[in-house]
N, C-alpha and C positions, 0 to 999 in steps of 0.2 A: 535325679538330675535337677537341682533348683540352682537358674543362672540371675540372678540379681541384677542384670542390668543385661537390656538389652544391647549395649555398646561390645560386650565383652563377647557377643555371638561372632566366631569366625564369618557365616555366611552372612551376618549385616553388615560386616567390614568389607567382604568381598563384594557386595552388591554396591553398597557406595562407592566403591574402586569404581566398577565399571558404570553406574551413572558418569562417573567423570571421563572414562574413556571414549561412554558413549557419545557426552555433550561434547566432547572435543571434535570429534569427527562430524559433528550435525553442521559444527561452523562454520565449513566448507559447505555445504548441501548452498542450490540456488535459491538465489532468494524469495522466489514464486514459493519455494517448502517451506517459508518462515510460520508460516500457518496452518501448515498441510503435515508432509509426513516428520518433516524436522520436528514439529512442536508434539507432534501424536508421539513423536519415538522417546522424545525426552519424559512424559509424561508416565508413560507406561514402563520405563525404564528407574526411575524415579519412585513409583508404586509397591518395584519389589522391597528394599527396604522398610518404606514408608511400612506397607503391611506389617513385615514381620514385626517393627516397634510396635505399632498398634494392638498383635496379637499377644506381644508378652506386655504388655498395659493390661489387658484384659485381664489379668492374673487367674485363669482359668484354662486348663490341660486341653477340653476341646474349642473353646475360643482361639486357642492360640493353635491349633492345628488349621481351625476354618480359615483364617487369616493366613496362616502359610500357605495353605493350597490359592487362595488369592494370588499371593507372590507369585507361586507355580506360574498359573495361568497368566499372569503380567510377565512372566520372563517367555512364555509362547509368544505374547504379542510381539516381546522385542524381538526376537528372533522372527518374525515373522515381517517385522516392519523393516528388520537389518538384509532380509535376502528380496525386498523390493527393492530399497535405495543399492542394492549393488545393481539388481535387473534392469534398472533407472542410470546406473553409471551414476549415482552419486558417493559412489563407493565400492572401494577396489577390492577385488577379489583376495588378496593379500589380507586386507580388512576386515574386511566380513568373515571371512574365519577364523580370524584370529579373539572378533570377539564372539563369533558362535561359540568358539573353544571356551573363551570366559563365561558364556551362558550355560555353560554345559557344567563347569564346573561349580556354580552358583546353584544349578539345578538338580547336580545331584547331591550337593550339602543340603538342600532344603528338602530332598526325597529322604537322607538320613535321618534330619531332627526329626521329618513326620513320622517315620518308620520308629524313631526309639521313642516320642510322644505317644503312639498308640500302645507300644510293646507296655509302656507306661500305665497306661488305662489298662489294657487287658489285665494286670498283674496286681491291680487294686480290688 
């Protein structure tokens, strides 16, 4: 499996999807969060791609595993930061699952790549 451009990754494409879903719905949040959980969610939301480009930069099998497991753990944040701002009513329950469901699907493409990456190493 050698992917030549991180761009061509399904789950980079789908993580910058939902940065944009995410940013969209933070621009309602009050403006007291422009600082607070608004800017934490965009940032952490943000991260998951950001990682995985950085880990296929690395041009090395477990570089680019460490790095996805990074993404992993940046898509717990958001999911974690997205069932405050609902608990907060800064976002609707209609919403907030809708994009759990997108973190769900981002996070099991990124449990795949780790899973055939290592399948990878073990078989070297």
């Amino acid at each position: 499996m050698q992917i030549q451009y991180y761009r061509d990754l399904l789950v980079w494409q789908k993580a910058i999807d939902l940065c944009v879903e995410v940013h969209n719905v933070t621009l309602v949040f009050p403006k007291q969060e422009l600082f607070g959980l608004s800017a934490q969610l965009n940032r952490s939301v943000v991260s998951i791609p950001s990682n995985i480009a950085e880990g296929h930069g690395r041009r090395t099998t477990p570089d680019f595993i460490h790095f996805l497991s990074i993404s992993r753990g940046s898509m717990n944040e958001v999911e974690t930061q997205l069932t405050l701002a609902m608990r907060y009513n800064y976002l609707s329950q209609t919403d907030h699952d809708e994009l759990l469901e997108r973190c769900g699907e981002v996070g099991r493409m990124l449990n795949g790549l780790i899973d055939a990456l290592e399948r990878r190493l073990g078989s070297s």
